[in-house]
C-alpha positions as CSV (number, residue, x, y, z in Angstrom):
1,X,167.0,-147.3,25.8
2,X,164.1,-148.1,28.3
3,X,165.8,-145.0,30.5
4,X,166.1,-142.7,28.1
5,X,162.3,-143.4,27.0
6,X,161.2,-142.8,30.6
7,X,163.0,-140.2,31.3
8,X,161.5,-138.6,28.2
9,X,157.7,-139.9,29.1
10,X,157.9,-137.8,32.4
11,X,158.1,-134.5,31.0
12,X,155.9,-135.2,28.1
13,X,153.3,-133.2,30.2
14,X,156.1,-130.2,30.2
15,X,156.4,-130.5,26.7
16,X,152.6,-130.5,25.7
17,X,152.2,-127.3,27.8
18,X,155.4,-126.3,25.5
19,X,153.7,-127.2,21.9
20,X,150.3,-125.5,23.5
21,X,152.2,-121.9,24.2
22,X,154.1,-122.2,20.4
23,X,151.0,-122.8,18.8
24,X,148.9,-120.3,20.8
25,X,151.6,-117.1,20.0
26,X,151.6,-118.4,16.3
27,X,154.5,-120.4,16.3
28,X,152.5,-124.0,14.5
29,X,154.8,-123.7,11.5
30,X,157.9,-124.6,13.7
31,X,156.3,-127.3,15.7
32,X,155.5,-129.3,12.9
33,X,158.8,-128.5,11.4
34,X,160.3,-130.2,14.9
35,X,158.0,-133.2,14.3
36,X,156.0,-132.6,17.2
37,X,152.8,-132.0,15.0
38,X,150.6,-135.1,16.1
39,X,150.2,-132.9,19.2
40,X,149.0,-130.3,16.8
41,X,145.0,-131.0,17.4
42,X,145.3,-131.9,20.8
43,X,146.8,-128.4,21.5
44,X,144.2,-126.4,19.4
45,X,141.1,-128.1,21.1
46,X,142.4,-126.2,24.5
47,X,143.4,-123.0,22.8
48,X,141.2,-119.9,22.3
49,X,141.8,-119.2,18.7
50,X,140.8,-115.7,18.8
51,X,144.1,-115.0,20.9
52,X,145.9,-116.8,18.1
53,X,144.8,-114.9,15.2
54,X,145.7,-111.4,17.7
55,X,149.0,-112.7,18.7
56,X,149.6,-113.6,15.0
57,X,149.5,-109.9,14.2
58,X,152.1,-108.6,16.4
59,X,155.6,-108.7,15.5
60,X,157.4,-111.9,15.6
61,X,159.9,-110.5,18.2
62,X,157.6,-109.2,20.2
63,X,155.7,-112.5,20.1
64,X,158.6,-114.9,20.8
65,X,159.2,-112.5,23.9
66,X,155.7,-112.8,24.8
67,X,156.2,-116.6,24.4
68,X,158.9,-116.9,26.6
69,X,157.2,-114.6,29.7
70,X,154.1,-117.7,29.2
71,X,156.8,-120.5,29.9
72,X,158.1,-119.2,33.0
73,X,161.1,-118.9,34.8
74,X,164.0,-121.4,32.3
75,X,162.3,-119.5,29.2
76,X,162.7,-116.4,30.8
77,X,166.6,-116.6,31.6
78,X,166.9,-118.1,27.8
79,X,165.6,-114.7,26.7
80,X,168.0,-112.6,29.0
81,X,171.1,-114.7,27.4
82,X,169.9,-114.2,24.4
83,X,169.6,-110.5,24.7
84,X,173.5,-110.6,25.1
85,X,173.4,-112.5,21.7
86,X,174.1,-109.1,19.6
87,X,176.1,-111.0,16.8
88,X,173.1,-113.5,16.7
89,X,170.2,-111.3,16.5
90,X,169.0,-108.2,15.1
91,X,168.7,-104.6,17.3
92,X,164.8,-105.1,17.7
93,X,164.8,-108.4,18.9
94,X,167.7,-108.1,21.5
95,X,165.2,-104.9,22.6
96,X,162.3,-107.2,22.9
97,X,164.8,-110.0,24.6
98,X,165.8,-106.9,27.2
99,X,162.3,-106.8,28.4
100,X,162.1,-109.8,29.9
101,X,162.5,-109.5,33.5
102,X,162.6,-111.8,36.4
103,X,160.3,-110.0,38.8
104,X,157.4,-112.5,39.9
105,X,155.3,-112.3,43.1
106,X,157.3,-113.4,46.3
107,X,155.7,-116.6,48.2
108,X,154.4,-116.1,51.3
109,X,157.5,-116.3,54.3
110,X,155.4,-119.3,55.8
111,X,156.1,-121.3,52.9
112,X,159.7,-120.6,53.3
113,X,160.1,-121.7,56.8
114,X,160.2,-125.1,56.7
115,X,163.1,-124.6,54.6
116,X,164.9,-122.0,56.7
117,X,164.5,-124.6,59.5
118,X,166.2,-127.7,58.0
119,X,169.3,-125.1,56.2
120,X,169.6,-123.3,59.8
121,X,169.2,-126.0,62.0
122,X,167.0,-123.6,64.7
123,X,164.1,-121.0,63.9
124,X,165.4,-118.4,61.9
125,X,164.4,-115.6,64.7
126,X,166.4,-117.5,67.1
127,X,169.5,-116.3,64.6
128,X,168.1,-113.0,63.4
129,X,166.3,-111.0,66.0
130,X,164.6,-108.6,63.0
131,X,163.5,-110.7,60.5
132,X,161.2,-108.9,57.8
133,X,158.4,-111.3,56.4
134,X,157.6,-109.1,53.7
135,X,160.1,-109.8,50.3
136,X,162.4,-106.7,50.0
137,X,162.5,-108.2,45.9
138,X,161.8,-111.4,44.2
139,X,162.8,-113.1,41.1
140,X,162.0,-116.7,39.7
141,X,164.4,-118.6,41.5
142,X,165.0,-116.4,44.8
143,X,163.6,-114.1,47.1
144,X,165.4,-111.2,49.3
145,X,164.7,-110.4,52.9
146,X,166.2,-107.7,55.0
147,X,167.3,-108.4,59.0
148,X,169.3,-108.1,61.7
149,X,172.1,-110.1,63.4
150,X,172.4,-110.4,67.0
151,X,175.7,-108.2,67.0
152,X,173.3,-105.4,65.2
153,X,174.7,-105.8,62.1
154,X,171.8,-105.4,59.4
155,X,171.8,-107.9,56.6
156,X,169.9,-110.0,53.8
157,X,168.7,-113.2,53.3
158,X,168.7,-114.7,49.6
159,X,165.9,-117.4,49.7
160,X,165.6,-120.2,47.0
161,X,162.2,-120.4,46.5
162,X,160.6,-123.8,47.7
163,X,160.8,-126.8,44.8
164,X,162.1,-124.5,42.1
165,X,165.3,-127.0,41.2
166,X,162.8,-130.2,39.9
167,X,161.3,-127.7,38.0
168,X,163.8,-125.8,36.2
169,X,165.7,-129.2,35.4
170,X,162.8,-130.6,33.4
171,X,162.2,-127.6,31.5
172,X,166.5,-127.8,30.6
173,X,166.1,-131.4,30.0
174,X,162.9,-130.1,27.6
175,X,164.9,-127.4,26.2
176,X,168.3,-129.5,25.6
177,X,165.9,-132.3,23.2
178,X,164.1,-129.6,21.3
179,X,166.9,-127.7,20.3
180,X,168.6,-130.7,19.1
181,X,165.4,-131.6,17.2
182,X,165.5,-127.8,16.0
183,X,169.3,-128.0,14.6
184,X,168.8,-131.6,13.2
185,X,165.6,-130.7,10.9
186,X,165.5,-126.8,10.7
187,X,169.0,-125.9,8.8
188,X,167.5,-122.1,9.0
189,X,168.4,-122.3,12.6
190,X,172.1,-124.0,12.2
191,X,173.6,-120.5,12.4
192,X,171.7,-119.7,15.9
193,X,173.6,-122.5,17.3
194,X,170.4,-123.6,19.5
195,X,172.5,-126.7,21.1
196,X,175.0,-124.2,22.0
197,X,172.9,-121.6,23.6
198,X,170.5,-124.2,25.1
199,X,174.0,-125.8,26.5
200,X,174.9,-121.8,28.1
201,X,171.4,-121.4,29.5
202,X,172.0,-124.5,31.6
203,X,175.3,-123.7,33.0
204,X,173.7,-120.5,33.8
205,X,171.3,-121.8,35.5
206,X,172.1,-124.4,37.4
207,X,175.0,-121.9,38.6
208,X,172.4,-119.9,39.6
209,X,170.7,-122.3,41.6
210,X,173.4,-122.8,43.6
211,X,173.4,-119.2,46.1
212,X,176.7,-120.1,47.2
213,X,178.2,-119.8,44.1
214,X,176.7,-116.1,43.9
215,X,178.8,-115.8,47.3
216,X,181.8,-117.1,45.7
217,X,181.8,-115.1,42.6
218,X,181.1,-112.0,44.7
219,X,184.4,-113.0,47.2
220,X,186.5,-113.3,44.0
221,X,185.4,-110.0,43.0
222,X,186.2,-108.2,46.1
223,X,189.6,-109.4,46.7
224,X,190.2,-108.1,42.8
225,X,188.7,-105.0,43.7
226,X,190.4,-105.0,47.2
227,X,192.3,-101.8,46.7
228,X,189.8,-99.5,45.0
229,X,188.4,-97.6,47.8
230,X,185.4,-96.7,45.3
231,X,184.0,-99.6,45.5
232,X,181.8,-101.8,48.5
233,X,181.2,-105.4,47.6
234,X,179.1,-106.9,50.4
235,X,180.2,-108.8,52.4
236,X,179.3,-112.9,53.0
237,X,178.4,-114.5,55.9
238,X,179.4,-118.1,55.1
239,X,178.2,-119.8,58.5
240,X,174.6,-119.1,57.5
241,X,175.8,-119.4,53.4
242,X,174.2,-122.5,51.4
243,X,172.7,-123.9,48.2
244,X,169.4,-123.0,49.1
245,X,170.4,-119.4,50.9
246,X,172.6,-117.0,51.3
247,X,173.6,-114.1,53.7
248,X,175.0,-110.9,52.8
249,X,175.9,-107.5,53.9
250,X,173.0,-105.3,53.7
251,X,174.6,-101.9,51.7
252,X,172.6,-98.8,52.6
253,X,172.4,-96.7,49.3
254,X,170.9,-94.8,46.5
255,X,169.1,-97.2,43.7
256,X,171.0,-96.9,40.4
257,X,167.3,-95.7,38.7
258,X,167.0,-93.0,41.3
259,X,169.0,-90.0,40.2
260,X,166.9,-87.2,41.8
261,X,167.8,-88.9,45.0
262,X,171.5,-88.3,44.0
263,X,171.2,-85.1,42.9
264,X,169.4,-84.3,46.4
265,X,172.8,-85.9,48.2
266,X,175.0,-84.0,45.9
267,X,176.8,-86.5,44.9
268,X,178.8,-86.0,41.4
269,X,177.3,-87.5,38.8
270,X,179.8,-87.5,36.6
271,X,182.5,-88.9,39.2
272,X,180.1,-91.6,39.7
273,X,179.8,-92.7,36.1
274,X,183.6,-92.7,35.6
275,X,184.4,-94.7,38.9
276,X,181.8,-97.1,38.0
277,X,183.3,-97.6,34.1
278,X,186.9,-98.0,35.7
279,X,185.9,-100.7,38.1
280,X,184.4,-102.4,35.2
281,X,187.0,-101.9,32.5
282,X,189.0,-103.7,35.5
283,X,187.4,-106.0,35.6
284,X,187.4,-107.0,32.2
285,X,190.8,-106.2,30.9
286,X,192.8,-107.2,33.8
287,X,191.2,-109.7,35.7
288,X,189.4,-111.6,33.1
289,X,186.7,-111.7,35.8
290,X,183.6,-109.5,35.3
291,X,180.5,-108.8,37.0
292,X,178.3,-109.5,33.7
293,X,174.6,-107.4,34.5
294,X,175.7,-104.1,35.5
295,X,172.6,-102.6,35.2
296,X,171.2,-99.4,37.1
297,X,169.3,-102.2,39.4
298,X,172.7,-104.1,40.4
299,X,174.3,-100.6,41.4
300,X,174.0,-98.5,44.6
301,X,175.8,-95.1,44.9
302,X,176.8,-94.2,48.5
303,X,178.3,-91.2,50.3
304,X,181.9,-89.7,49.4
305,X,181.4,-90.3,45.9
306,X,181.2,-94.3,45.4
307,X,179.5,-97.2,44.7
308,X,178.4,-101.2,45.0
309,X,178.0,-103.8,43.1
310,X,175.1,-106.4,44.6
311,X,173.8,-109.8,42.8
312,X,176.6,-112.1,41.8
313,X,174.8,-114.2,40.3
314,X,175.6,-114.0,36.5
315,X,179.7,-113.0,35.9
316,X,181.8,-113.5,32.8
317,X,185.1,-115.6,32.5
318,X,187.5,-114.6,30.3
319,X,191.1,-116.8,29.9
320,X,194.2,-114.8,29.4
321,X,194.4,-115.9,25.6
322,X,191.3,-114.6,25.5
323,X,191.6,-111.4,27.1
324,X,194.9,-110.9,24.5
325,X,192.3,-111.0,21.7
326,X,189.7,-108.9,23.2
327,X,192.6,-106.3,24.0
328,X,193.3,-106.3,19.9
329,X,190.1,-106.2,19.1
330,X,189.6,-102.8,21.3
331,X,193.2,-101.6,20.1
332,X,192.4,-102.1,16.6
333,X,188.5,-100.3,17.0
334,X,190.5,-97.5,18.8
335,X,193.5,-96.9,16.6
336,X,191.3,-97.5,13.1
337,X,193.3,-100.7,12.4
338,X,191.4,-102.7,9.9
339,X,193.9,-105.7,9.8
340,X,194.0,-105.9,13.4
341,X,190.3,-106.4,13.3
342,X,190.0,-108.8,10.9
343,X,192.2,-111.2,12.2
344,X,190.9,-111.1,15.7
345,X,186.8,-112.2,14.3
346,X,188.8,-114.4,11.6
347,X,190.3,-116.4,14.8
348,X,186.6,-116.3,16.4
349,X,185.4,-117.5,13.2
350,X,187.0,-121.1,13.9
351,X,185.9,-123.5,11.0
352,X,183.2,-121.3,9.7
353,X,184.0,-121.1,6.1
354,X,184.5,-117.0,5.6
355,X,185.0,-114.5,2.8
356,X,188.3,-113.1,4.2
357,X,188.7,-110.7,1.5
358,X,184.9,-109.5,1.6
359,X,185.1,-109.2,5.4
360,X,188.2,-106.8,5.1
361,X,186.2,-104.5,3.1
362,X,183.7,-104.5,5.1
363,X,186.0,-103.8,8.3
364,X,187.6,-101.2,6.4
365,X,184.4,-99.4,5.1
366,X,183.0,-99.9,8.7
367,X,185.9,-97.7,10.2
368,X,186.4,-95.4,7.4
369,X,182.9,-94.2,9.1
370,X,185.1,-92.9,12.4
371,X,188.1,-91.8,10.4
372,X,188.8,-88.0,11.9
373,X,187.0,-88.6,15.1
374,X,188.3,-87.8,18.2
375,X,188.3,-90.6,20.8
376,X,185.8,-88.1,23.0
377,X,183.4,-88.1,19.9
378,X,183.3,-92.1,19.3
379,X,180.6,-94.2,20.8
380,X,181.5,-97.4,21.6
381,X,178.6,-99.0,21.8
382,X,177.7,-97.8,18.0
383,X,181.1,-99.5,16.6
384,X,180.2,-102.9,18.8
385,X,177.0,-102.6,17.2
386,X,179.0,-102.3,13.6
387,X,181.3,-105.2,14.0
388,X,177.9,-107.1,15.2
389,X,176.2,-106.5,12.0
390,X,179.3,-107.0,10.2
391,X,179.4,-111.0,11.9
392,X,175.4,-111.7,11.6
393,X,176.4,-111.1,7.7
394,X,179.1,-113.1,7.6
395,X,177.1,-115.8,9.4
396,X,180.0,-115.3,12.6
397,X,179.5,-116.6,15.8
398,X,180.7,-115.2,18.7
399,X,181.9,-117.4,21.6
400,X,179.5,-117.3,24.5
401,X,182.0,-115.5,27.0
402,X,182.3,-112.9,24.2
403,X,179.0,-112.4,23.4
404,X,178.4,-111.9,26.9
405,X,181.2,-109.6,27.3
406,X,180.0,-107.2,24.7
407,X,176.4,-107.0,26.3
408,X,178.5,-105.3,29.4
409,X,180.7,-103.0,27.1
410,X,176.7,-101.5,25.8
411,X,175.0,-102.0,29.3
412,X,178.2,-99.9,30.8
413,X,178.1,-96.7,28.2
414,X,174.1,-96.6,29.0
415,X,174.7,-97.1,32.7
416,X,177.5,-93.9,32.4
417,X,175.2,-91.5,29.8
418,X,172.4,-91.7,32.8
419,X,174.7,-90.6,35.0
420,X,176.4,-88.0,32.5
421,X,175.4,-87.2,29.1
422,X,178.3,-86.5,27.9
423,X,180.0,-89.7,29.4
424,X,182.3,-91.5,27.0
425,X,184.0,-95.0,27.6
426,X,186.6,-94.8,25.0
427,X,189.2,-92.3,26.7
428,X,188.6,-94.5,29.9
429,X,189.3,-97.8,28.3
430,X,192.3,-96.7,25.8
431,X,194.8,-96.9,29.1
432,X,193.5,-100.2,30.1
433,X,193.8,-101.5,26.8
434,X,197.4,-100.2,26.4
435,X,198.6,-101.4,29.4
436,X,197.3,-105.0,28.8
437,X,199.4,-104.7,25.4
438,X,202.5,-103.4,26.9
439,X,202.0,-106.3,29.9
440,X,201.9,-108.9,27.7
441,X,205.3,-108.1,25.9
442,X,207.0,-106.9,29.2
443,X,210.0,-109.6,29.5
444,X,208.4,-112.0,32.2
445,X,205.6,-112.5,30.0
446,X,207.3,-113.4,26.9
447,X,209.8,-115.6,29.1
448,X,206.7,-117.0,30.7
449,X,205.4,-117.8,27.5
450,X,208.2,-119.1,25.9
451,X,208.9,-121.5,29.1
452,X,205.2,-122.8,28.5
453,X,206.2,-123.1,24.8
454,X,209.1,-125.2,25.3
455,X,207.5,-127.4,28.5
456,X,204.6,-128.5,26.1
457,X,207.2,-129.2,23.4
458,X,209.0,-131.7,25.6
459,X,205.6,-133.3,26.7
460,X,204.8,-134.4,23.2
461,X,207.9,-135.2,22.5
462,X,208.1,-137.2,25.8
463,X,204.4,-139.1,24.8
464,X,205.3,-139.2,21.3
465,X,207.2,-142.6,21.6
466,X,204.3,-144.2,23.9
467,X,201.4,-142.7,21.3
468,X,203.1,-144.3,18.3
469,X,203.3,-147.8,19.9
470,X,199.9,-147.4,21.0
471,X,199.0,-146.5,17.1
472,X,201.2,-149.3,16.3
473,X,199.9,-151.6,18.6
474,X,196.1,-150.4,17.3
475,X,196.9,-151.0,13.6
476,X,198.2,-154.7,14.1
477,X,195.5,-155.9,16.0
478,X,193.2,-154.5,13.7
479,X,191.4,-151.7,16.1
480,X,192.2,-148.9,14.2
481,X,188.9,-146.7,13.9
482,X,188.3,-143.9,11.9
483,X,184.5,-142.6,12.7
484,X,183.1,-140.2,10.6
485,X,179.8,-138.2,12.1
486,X,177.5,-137.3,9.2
487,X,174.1,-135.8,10.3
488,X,172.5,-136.3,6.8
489,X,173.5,-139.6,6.6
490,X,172.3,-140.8,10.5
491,X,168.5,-139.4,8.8
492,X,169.1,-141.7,5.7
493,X,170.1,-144.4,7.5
494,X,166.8,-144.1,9.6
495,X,165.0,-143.7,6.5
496,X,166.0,-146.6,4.4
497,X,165.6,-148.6,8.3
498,X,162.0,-147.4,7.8
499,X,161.9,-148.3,4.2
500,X,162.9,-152.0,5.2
501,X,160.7,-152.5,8.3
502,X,157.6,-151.6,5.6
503,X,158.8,-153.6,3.0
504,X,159.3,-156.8,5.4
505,X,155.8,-156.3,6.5
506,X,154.5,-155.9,3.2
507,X,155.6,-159.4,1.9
508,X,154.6,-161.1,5.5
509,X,151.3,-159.3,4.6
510,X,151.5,-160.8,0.9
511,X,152.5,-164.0,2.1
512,X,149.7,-164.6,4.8
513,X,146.9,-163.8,2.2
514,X,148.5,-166.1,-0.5
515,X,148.9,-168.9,2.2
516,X,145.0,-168.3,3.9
517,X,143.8,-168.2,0.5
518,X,145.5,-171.5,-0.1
519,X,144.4,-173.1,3.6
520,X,140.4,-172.2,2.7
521,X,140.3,-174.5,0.2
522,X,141.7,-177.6,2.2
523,X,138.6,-179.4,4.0
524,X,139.5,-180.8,7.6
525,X,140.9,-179.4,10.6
526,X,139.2,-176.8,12.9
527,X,136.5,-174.0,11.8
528,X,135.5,-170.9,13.1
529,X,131.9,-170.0,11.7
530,X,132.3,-172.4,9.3
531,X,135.3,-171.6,7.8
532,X,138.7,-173.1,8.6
533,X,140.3,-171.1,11.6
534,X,144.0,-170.9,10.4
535,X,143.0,-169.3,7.3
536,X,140.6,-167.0,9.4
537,X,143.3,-166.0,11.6
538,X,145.7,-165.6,8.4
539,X,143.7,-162.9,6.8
540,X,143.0,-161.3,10.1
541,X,146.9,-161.0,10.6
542,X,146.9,-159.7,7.0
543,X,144.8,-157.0,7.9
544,X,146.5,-155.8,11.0
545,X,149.4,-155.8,9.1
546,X,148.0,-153.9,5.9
547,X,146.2,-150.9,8.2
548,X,149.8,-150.9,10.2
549,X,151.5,-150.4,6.9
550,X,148.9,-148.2,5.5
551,X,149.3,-145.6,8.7
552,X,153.1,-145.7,8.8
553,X,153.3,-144.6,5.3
554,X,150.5,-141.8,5.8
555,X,152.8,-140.8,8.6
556,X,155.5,-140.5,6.9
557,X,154.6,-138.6,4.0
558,X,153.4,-135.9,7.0
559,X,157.1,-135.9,7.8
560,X,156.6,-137.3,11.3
């Protein structure tokens, strides 16, 4: 208990700055609401309350996204997850999430040196004969450098800036105990899941933190890739490859935003887009393995027609029962089937109490909109936005990796209709789609299958006997638990443990005035100022007690 207070005591400063930036983008309602409102005053006293009452009239989208770019760097990635959070949040805030961008000033390559020196082992020009000082890009948690190895080969250098891991972790420690606060006393947020998405936001970060897991994932990548020409991958230099910095192929190209520059190489646009989608829908529907921000600033198009993929650094996961439910949910959307559809967000649904019957007519309704429609003339990304809006009503939640996945699916049709208006992902992923379907009935799946079926049967019944005599064994002894997790009755608990500490004090109160009263009268024994010091010290006691008692029970009726 002494840990967990001090570990909470050292980012109190974190979290005052935290309580300072709600309040300031009028957000005071909610920190009361999280208890926090004893740091209420303290906050306003250093706010200019002008900026308040401006912020207050914005949007409260736009001001939550305006709250996050205050915060820095954690807040910042919390608002990019959240823009792939379409079944939690309406269109304009994932818009207002979208803005949020990671580009921040680059530190000066002096600071940086010390670290290149301990992670190297020599001076960095010793390694790299062109080293450029000035930041080719920077972000909140890296910088990029371009240079030159000694064989002539032209590279980057993926810098983590100096001290940036201490930081980061208190703001997740931060994070992780106000979102429990948030789920355990706001039920309006229980359908946001903030424990959940606070609990993504770490993995994603602390991922990212690491460079050489941006290596790996880009490895991984290129191996799946390995026999599509059409697509570069840069390549890692591992003996220079760390935690704190990475080395990669430097890709000469055209930027993804830059299509004048394309059109002046004559490269075909609409070759490009549909190159680009198949790599992707390869990604997805094959490997389970997807490059998850494939955005016009993550592409490069190069000569002949092709392209790359650079920054590794956030990629979806998708297991193979999971990529069999995805592949039904895009064969139902595709052939109209409204069943199909329903069962696949009833399975995501898990526990959440649903309205199957409501849902189906809703499905139904939703792709009675599309009936007649050639596949060239449906837009994906509009029936991804349906089924969204269709799951926010229902109050569905869609698995992280899911919600992640259908970000892509909207970031790829925009990434194709800038190269070519009339691009269209649905022809391209229909084959994909099939052939997963016809995979996973071809006979070595179903025997593979049905083998994993049988050898899971046999472990049970294998353990049965040995779990039963443990059961057994449990029961006689009288060890038998059942534990039952209620979160309303934890807070009543701690309520009536309140109730009790006040009433305890209360009679110790009561009885130290009757007993002074009773000592004043009784001559002898020593005085202070004339009267007899035990009583004296009695009422005094009494007091403390009764102005204790008086403040806990003001506090408490503030809800703190």
């Amino acid at each position: 208990m002494l840990w967990e207070t001090f570990k909470a005591a050292r980012d109190l400063g974190r979290l005052h700055d935290i309580v300072i930036a709600l309040i300031k983008f009028g957000f005071g309602d909610l920190v009361v609401r999280l208890g926090l409102g004893n740091m209420l005053e303290r906050a306003g006293k250093v706010l200019n309350w002008k900026d308040v009452h401006e912020y207050a009239r914005l949007d409260t989208s736009v001001r939550m996204r305006r709250l996050m770019e205050e915060m820095g760097p954690t807040y910042v990635k919390l608002g990019q997850i959240l823009a792939t959070r379409v079944d939690l949040f309406a269109p304009e805030w994932i818009r207002e999430f979208e803005k949020l961008q990671d580009q921040v000033p680059p530190v000066p390559f002096a600071t940086l040196r010390a670290q290149l020196l301990e992670d190297l082992g020599t001076e960095p020009e010793e390694l790299f004969p062109y080293l450029n000082q000035n930041a080719l890009a920077a972000g909140s948690v890296a910088q990029v450098h371009r240079a030159r190895l000694e064989t002539g080969e032209e590279v980057i250098l993926k810098i983590r800036r100096p001290g940036i891991r201490p930081v980061i972790e208190a703001d997740l420690r931060v994070l992780a105990r106000v979102a429990q606060m948030a789920q355990d006393q706001i039920k309006e947020l229980t359908p946001y899941h903030p424990v959940d998405v606070v609990r993504q936001v770490t993995l994603s970060l602390r991922r990212e933190l690491d460079l050489a897991h941006e290596c790996r994932n880009a490895e991984r990548i290129a191996r799946n890739l390995a026999t599509n020409t059409d697509i570069v991958i840069p390549q890692i230099y591992w003996q220079w490859t760390s935690e704190r910095m990475n080395v990669q192929q430097y890709v000469e190209g055209i930027a993804g935003r830059d299509l004048a520059a394309v059109e002046r190489a004559g490269l075909d646009r609409k070759l490009l887009a549909q190159r680009g989608a198949k790599a992707v829908l390869q990604m997805i529907v094959n490997d389970g393995f997807f490059h998850a921000d494939p955005h016009p600033g993550n592409t490069l198009y190069l000569p002949e027609n092709r392209l790359a993929f650079i920054d590794f650094g956030m990629v979806g996961r998708l297991t193979e029962q999971r990529r069999e439910q995805v592949s039904d949910l895009l064969s139902g959307l595709l052939d109209r089937n409204g069943a199909t559809v329903v069962n696949v967000l009833l399975l995501w649904a898990g526990d959440t109490p649903v309205n199957a019957e409501h849902l189906a007519v809703e499905v139904d309704a939703f792709l009675d909109n599309y009936h007649g429609l050639s596949l060239k003339e449906l837009r994906f990304s509009a029936m991804l936005g349906d089924i969204t809006t269709i799951m926010r009503d229902h109050r569905l939640t869609m698995p992280p990796d899911l919600s992640l996945l259908f970000k892509v699916f909207i970031s790829l049709e925009g990434l194709g209709r800038q190269l070519d208006p009339d691009f269209e992902v649905v022809p391209l992923a229909q084959p994909y789609v099939r052939q997963a379907i016809m995979a996973r009935y071809a006979p070595e799946a179903l025997m593979r299958r049905g083998w994993r079926g049988v050898s899971d049967f046999l472990r049970l019944f294998g353990d049965l006997p040995r779990d039963m005599r443990r059961l057994l064994l449990a029961m006689r002894k009288g060890a038998l638990q059942i534990n039952v997790d209620v979160a309303e009755l934890r807070q009543f608990i701690h309520q009536m443990d309140q109730s009790a500490s006040r009433i305890t004090i209360g009679l110790v109160t009561s009885a130290l005035i009757i007993g002074s009263s009773i000592v004043m009268t009784v001559s002898g024994g020593p005085t202070l100022l004339g009267l007899p010091m035990l009583g004296v010290f009695g009422f005094v006691s009494a007091g403390i007690g009764g102005v204790w008692l008086l403040i806990s029970i003001w506090r408490g009726g503030r809800g703190s």
